[in-house]
C-alpha positions as CSV (number, residue, x, y, z in Angstrom):
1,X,17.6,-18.2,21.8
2,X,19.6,-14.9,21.8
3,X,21.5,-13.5,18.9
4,X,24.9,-11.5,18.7
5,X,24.5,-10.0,15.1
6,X,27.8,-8.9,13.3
7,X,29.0,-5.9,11.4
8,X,31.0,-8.3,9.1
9,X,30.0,-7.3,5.3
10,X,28.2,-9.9,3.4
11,X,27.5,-10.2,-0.2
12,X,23.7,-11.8,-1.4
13,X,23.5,-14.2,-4.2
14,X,20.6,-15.8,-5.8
15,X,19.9,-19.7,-5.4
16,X,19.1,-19.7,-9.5
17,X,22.5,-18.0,-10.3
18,X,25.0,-20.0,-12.1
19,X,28.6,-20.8,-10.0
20,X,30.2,-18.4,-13.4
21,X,27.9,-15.8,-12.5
22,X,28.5,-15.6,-8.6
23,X,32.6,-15.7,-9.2
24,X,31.6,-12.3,-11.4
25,X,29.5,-11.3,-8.2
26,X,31.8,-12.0,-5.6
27,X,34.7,-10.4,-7.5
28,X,32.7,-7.4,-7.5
29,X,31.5,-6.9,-4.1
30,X,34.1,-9.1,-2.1
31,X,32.6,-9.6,1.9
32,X,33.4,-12.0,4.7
33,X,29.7,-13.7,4.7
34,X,27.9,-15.3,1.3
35,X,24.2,-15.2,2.0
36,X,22.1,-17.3,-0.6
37,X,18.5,-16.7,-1.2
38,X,16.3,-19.1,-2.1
39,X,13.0,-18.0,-3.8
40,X,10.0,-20.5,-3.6
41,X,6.2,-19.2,-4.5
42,X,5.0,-19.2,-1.0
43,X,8.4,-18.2,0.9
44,X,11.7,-17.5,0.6
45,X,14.9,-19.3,2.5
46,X,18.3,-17.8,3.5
47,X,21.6,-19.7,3.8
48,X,24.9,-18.3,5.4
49,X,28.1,-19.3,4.4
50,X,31.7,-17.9,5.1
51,X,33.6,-16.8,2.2
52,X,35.5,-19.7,2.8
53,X,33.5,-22.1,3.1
54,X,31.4,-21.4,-0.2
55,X,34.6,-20.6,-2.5
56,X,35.9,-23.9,-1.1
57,X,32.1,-26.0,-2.0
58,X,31.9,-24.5,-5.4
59,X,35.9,-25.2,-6.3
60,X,35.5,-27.9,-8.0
61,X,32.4,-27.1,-9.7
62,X,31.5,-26.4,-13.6
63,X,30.6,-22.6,-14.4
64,X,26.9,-23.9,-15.8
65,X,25.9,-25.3,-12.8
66,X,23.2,-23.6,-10.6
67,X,24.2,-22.7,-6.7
68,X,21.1,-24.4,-5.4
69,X,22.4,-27.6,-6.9
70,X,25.9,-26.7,-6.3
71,X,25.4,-26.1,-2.6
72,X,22.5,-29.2,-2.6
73,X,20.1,-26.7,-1.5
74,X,17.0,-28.6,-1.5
75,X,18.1,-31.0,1.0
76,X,18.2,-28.5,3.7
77,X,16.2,-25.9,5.0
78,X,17.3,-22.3,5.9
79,X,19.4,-20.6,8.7
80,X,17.1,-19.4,11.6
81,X,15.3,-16.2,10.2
82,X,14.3,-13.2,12.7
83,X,12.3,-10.8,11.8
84,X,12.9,-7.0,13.1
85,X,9.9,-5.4,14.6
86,X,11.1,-1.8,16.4
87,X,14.5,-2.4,18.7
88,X,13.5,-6.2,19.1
89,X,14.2,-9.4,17.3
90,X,12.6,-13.1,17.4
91,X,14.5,-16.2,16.1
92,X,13.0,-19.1,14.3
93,X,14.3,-22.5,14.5
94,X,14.5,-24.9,11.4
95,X,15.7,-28.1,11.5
96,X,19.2,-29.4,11.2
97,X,21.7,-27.7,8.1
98,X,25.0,-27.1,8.2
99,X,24.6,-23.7,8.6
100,X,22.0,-23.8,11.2
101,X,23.6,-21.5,13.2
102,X,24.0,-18.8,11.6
103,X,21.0,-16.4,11.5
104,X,19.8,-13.7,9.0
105,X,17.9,-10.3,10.3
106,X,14.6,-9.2,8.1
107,X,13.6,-6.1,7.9
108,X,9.8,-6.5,8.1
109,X,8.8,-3.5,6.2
110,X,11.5,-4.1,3.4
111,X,12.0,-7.2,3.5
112,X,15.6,-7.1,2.9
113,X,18.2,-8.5,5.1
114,X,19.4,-6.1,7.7
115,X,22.3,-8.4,9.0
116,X,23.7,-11.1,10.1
117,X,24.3,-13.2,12.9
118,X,25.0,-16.2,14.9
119,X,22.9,-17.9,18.2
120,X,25.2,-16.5,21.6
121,X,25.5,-20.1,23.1
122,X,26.7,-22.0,19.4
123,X,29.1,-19.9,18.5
124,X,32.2,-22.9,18.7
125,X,29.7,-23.9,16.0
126,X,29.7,-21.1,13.6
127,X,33.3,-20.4,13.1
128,X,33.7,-16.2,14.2
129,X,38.0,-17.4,13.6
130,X,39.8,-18.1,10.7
131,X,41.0,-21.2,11.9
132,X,37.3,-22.4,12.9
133,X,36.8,-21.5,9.2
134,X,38.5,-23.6,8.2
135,X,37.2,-26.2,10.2
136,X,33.9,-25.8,8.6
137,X,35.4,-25.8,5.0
138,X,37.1,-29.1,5.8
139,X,34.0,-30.9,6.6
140,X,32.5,-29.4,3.2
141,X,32.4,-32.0,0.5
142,X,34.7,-30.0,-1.8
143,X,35.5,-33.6,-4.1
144,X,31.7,-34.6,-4.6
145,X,29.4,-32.1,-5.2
146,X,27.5,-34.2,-7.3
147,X,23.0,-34.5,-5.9
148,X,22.1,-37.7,-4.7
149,X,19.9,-40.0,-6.4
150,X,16.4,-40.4,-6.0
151,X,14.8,-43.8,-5.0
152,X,12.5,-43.3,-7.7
153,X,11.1,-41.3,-10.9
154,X,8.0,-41.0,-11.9
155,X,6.3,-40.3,-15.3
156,X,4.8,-37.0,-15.4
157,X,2.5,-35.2,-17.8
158,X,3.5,-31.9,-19.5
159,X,1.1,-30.0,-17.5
160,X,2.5,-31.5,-14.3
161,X,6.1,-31.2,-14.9
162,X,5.5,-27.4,-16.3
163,X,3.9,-27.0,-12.5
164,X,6.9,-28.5,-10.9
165,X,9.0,-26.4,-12.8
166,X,7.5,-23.0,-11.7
167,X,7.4,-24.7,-8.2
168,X,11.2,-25.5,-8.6
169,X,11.9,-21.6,-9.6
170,X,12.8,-22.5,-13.0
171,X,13.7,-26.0,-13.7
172,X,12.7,-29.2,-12.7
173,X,14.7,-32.4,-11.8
174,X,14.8,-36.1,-13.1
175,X,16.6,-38.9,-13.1
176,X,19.4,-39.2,-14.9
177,X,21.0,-42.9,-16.1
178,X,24.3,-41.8,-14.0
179,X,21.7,-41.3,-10.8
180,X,22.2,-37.5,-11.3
181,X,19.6,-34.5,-11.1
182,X,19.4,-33.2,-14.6
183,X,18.2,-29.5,-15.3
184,X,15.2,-28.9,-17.5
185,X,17.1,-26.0,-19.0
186,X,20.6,-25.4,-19.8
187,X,22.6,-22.0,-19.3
188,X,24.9,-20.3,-22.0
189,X,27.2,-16.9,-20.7
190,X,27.0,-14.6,-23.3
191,X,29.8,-11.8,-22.4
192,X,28.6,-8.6,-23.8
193,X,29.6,-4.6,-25.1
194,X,27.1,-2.2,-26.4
195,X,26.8,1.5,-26.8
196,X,23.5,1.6,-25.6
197,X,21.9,4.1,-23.0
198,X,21.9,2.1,-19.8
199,X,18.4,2.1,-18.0
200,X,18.9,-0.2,-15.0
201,X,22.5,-1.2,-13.7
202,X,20.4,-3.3,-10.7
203,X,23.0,-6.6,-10.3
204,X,20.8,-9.5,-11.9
205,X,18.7,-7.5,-14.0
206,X,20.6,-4.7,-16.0
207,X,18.7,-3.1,-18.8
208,X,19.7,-1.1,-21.7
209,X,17.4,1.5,-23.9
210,X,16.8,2.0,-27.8
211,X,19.1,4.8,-27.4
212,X,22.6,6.1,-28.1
213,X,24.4,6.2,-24.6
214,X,25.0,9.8,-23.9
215,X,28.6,10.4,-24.3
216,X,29.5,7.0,-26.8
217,X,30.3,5.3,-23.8
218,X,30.7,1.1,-24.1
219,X,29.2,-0.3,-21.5
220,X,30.3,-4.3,-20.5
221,X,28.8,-7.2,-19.1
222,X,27.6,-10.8,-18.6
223,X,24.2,-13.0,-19.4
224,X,22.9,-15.6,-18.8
225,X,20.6,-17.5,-21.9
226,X,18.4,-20.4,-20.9
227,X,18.4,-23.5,-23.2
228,X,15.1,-25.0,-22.9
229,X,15.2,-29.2,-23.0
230,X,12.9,-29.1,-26.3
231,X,15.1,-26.3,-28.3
232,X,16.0,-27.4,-32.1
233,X,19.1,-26.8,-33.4
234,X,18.1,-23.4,-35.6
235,X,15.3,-22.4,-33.6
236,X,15.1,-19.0,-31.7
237,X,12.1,-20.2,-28.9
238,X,10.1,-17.7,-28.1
239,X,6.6,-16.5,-26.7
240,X,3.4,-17.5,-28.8
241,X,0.6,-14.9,-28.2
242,X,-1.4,-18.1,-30.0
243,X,-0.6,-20.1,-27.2
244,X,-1.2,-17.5,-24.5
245,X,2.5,-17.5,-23.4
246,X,2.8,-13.8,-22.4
247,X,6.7,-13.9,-20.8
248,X,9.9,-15.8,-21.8
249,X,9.2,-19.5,-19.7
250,X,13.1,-20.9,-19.4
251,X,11.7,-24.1,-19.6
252,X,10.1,-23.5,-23.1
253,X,11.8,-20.7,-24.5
254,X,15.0,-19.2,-25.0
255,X,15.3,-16.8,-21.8
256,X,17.4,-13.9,-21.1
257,X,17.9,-15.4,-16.9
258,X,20.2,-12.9,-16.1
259,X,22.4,-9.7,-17.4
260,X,24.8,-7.8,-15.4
261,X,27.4,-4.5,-16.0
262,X,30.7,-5.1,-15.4
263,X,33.7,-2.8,-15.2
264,X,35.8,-3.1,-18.4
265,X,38.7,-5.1,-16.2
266,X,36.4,-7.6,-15.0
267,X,34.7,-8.1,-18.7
268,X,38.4,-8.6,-19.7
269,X,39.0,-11.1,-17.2
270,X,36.2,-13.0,-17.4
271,X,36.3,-13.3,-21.2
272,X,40.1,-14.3,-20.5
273,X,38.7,-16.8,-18.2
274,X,36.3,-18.7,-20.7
275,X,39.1,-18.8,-23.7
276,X,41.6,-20.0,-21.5
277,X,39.3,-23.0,-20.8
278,X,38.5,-23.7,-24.7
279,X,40.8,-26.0,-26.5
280,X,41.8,-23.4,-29.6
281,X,41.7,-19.9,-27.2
282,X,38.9,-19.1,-29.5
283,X,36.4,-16.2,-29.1
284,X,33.3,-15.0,-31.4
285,X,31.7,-11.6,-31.8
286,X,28.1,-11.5,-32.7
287,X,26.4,-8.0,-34.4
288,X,23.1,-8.2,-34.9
289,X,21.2,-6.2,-37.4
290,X,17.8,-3.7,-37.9
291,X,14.8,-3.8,-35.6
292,X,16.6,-5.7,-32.8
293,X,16.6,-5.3,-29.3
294,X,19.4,-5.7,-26.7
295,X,17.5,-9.2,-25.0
296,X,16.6,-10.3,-28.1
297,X,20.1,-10.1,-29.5
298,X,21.7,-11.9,-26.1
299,X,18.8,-14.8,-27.0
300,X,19.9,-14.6,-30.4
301,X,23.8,-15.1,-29.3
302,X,22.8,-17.9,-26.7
303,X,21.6,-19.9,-29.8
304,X,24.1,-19.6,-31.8
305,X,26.8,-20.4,-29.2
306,X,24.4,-23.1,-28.7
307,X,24.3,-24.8,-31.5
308,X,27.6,-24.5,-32.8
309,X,28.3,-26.0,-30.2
310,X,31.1,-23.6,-29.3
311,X,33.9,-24.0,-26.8
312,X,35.2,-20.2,-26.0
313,X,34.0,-16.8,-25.1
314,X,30.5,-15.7,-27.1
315,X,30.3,-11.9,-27.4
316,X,27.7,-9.9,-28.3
317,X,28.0,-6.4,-29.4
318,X,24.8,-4.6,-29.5
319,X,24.6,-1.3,-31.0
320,X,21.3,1.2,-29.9
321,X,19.2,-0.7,-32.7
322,X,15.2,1.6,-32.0
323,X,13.8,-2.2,-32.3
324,X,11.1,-0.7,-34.6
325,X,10.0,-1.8,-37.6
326,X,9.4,2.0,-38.8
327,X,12.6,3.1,-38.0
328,X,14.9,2.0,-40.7
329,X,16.4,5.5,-41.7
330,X,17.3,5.7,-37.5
331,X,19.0,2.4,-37.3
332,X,20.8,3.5,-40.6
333,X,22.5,6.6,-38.8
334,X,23.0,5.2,-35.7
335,X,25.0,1.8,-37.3
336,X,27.4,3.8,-38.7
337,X,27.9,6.1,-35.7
338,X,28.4,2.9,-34.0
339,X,31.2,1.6,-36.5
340,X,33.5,4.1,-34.8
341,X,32.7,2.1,-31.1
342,X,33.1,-1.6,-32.6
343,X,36.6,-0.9,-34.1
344,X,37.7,0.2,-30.8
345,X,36.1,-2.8,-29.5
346,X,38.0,-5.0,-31.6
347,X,41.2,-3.5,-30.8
348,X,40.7,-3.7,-26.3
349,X,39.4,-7.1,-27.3
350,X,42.1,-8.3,-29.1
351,X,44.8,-6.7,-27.2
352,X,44.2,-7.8,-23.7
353,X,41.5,-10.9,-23.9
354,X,44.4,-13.5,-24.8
355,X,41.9,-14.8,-27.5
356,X,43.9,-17.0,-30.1
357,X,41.2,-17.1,-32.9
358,X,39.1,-14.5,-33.2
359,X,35.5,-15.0,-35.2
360,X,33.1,-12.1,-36.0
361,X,30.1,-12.7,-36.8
362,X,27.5,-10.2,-38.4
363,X,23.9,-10.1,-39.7
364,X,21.9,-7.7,-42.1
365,X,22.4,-4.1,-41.0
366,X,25.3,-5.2,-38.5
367,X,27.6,-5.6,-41.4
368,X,27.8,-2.0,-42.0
369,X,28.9,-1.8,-38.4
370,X,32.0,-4.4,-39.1
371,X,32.6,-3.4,-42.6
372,X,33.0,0.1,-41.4
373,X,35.1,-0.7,-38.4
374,X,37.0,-3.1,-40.4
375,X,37.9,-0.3,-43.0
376,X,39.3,1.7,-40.4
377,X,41.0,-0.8,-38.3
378,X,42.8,-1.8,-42.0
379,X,44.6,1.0,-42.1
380,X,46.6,0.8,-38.8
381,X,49.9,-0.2,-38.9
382,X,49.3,-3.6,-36.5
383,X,45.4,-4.0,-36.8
384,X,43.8,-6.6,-34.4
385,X,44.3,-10.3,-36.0
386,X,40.9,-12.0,-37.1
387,X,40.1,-15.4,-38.0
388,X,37.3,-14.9,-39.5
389,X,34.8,-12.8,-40.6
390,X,30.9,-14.4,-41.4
391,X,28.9,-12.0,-43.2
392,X,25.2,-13.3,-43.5
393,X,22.9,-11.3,-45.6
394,X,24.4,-7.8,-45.5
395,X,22.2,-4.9,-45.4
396,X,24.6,-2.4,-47.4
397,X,25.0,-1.0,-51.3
398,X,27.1,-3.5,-53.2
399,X,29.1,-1.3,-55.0
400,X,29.8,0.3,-51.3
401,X,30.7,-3.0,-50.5
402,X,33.4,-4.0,-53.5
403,X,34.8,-0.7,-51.9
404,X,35.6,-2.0,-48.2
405,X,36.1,-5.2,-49.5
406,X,39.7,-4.0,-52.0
407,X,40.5,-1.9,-48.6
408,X,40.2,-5.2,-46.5
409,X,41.1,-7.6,-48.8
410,X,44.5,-8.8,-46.6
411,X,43.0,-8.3,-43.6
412,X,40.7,-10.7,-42.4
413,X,42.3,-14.6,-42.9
414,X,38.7,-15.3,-44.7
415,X,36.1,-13.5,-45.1
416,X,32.6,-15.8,-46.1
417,X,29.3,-13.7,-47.5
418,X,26.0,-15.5,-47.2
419,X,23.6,-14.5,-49.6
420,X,19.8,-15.4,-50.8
421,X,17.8,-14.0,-53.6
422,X,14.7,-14.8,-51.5
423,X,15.4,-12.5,-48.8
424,X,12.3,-10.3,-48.9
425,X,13.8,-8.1,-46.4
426,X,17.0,-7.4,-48.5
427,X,14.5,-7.0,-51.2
428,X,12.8,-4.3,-50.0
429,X,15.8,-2.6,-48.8
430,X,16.6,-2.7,-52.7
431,X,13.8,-0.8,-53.2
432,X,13.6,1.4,-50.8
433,X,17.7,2.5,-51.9
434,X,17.4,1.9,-55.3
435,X,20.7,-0.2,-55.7
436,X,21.3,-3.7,-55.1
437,X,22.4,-4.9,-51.7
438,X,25.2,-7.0,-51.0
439,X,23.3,-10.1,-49.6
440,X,20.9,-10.6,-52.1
441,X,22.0,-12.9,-55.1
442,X,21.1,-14.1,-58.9
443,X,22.2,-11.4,-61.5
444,X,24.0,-9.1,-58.6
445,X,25.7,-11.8,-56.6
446,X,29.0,-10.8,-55.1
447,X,32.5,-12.0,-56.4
448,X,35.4,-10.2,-54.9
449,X,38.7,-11.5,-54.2
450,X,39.5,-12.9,-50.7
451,X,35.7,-13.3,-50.1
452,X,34.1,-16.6,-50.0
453,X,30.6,-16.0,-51.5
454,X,28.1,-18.7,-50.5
455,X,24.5,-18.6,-52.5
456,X,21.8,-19.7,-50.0
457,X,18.9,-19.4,-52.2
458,X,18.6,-23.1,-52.3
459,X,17.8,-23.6,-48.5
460,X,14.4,-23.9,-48.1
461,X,12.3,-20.9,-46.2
462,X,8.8,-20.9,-44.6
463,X,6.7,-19.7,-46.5
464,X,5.2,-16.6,-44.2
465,X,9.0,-15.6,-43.0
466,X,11.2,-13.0,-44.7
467,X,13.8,-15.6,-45.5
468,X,16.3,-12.8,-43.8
469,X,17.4,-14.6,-40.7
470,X,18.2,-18.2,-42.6
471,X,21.9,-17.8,-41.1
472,X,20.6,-18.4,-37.6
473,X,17.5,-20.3,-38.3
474,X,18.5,-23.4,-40.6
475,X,20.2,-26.2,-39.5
476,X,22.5,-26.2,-43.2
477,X,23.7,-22.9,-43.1
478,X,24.9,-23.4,-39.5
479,X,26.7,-26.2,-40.0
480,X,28.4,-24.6,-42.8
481,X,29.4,-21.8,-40.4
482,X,30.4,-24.0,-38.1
483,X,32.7,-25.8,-41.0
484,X,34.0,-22.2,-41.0
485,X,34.9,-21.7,-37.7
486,X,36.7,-25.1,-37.7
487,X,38.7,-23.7,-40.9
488,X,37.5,-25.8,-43.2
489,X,38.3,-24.5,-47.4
490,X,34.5,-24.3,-49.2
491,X,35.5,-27.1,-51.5
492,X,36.0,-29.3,-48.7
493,X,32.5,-28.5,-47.2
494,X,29.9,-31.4,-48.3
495,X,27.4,-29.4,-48.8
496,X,28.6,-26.4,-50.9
497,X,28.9,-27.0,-55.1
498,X,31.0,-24.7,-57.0
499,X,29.7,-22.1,-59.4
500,X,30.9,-19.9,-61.8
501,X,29.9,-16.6,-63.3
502,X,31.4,-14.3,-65.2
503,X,33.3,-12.8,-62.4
504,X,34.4,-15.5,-61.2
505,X,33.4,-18.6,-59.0
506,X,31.4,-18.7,-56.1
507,X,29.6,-21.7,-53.5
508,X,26.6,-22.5,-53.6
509,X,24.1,-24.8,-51.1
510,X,23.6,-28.1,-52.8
511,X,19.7,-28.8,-53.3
């Protein structure tokens, strides 16, 4: 059948992106003509929808949900496909969709699409009118988007469901009690800021370097962290070389899916968009510390968003961490550098994100980062408000620290310190400085006024770890953070004691 292809622009989304992730997308590259693509292992599919026709399916939809479930994707099978060969074009015919009559031009040699179309004698069908678009979205089922039940489920053995999985494209389906599909994996957005040399800006795939970006420029954007159906609250699941497990599996581990750059407008916005939909307008900012790189600090922030089960905007801020284990002294001068790029941060954050509680939370070298940026943001007349501010086992000289901590003391509403005297990281950092740090505890423990210092010496550490990353990994130090977050006084958190020293009192994890 002949085809009359258009010069109408159309923007291409991926079947596996969430319905969060393509609102970014389409305010980005707005078109006339939403193509979806549909990756299997032996063939891809191609769907065409008017703008309005997919903004009116995916209305009423939740941001976490996938478009292939969204749209019910696997019911159907693709638009006709023709494939360019010179100046002439052949049409396929697949079976009966909604969008069967609309028609997507391959280039053969590329194998990108080339344009799109419609068959001559159908084109009542397609809707080329704004009024016949709207004809189409009135007979999409805007109300219930929810999959239809299967007849039946059948038990399946790991090995089998980890095939359907890769079958699926990255999750599998069951059945659940409601007669709902259920994913395999879940998806957390992580929003993100970093200072980082940019390596890849490709939509879906960004990347960022080890480096320092060239001129100090932030750079913003969005991920998207899978949540794999076994994860444990504390756990950061990742590749075993024991196991032969080479790459990230979303279905086992936690996966960075998808990471894209956004202007700095469009970061606002979106940020704006998630705390408006949480009950407190509540935000947190996440700094990770030395020998980190940018994926494994969005897996890290997934987690934590994760299981703290929290209802707002999670932020990362990555700063150009080398991700090396032998370069300490580099990550040292590039944190503070960095310090500089966080308050400013802070400040665009605060002013134009709507956020009503603000949380930052930092981890062992990432503290000098905060404390720095919090030392100059305390001397502004009208410094950004924050909630909170979680230090867990900071990486910087204590006496350094009683320093920033008199300057800040007013600042923060609370500031809570996690500290451990079995953090062999901090330990060495001790001796490699020659002066306490500010995270480790026992005879050098922190007490300064308006800090809540928390002793986690008591919670227990595997035996072959470095006891440095408990705040993230142990199920009783997040739910103390969590108590935090919710606003909750130490004394009033079960599973804190009080202690006293000579200084004064402190908190400590009960045994």
């Amino acid at each position: 059948m002949p085809i009359r292809w258009t010069k109408d622009s159309f923007t291409v989304l991926d079947a596996r992106q969430t319905i969060a992730s393509a609102r970014v997308t389409r305010r980005k590259f707005p078109s006339s003509w939403i193509v979806i693509n549909r990756r299997e292992p032996d063939q891809q599919y191609w769907y065409v929808f008017s703008s309005l026709e997919f903004d009116t399916w995916i209305s009423n939809v939740a941001d976490d949900v996938h478009l292939i479930d969204a749209l019910r994707l696997h019911e159907y099978t693709s638009s006709y496909k023709a494939t360019k060969r010179s100046d002439k074009s052949t049409a396929q015919l697949n079976i009966q969709h909604p969008t069967v009559n609309r028609a997507v031009l391959i280039n053969q040699r590329t194998k990108a699409i080339a344009a799109i179309g419609h068959m001559v004698d159908a084109g009542a069908a397609i809707g080329l009118t704004s009024d016949l678009f709207r004809t189409q979205a009135e007979r999409a089922p805007a109300a219930d988007l929810s999959p239809k039940p299967r007849k039946s489920v059948k038990k399946s053995s790991k090995r089998s469901a980890k095939k359907a999985a890769k079958k699926a494209g990255g999750f599998t389906e069951t059945e659940a009690p409601s007669g709902q599909k259920l994913k395999a994996f879940d998806v957390v957005q992580v929003m993100f800021a970093t200072d980082r040399e940019v390596e890849s800006t490709r939509p879906g795939s960004a990347t960022f370097s080890n480096q320092r970006s060239a001129n100090g420029e932030l750079r913003y954007g969005i991920c998207e962290i899978s949540i794999p159906p076994s994860h444990k609250i504390g756990v950061l699941e990742s590749p075993s070389i024991l196991h032969l497990q080479l790459r990230c599996d979303p279905n086992l581990h936690i996966s960075l899916l998808r990471s894209d750059i956004l202007s700095e407008s469009d970061f606002l916005a979106q940020v704006n968009d998630l705390i408006r939909k949480s009950p407190r307008r509540e935000a947190f900012v996440f700094v990770h510390g030395y020998n980190v790189s940018f994926e494994d600090a969005a897996r890290r922030t997934g987690q934590i968003a994760r299981d703290l089960k929290f209802q707002g905007a999670p932020i990362l801020y990555s700063w150009p961490s080398r991700a090396s284990l032998f370069s300490y002294s580099a990550d040292e001068a590039t944190v503070e550098v960095s310090a500089v790029r966080f308050a400013e941060f802070l400040r665009k954050l605060a002013q134009s994100a709507g956020a009503s509680v603000l949380h930052i939370i930092a981890h062992s070298m990432g503290n000098r980062a905060v404390l720095l940026g919090l030392e100059r943001l305390a001397r502004e007349a009208d410094p950004p408000k924050l909630n909170n501010v979680i230090l867990t086992a900071p990486d910087i000289d204590v006496e350094r620290f009683y320093q920033i901590a008199d300057s800040i003391e007013n600042y923060p509403v609370r500031t809570t310190l996690y500290a451990s005297s079995k953090d062999k990281a901090l330990r060495e950092s001790q001796r490699l400085h020659r002066f306490p740090r500010a995270g480790e505890s026992g005879k050098s423990i922190v007490i300064a006024k308006g800090v809540d210092t928390v002793d986690a010496s008591l919670v227990d550490t595997n035996l072959f770890s470095l006891g440095h990353s408990y705040f993230g990994t142990k199920r009783t130090v997040l739910s103390d953070i969590s108590d935090v977050l919710d606003g909750k006084q130490p004394d009033s958190r079960f599973q804190l004691r009080e202690q006293k020293s000579p200084l004064g009192r402190y908190w400590a994890f009960r045994p």
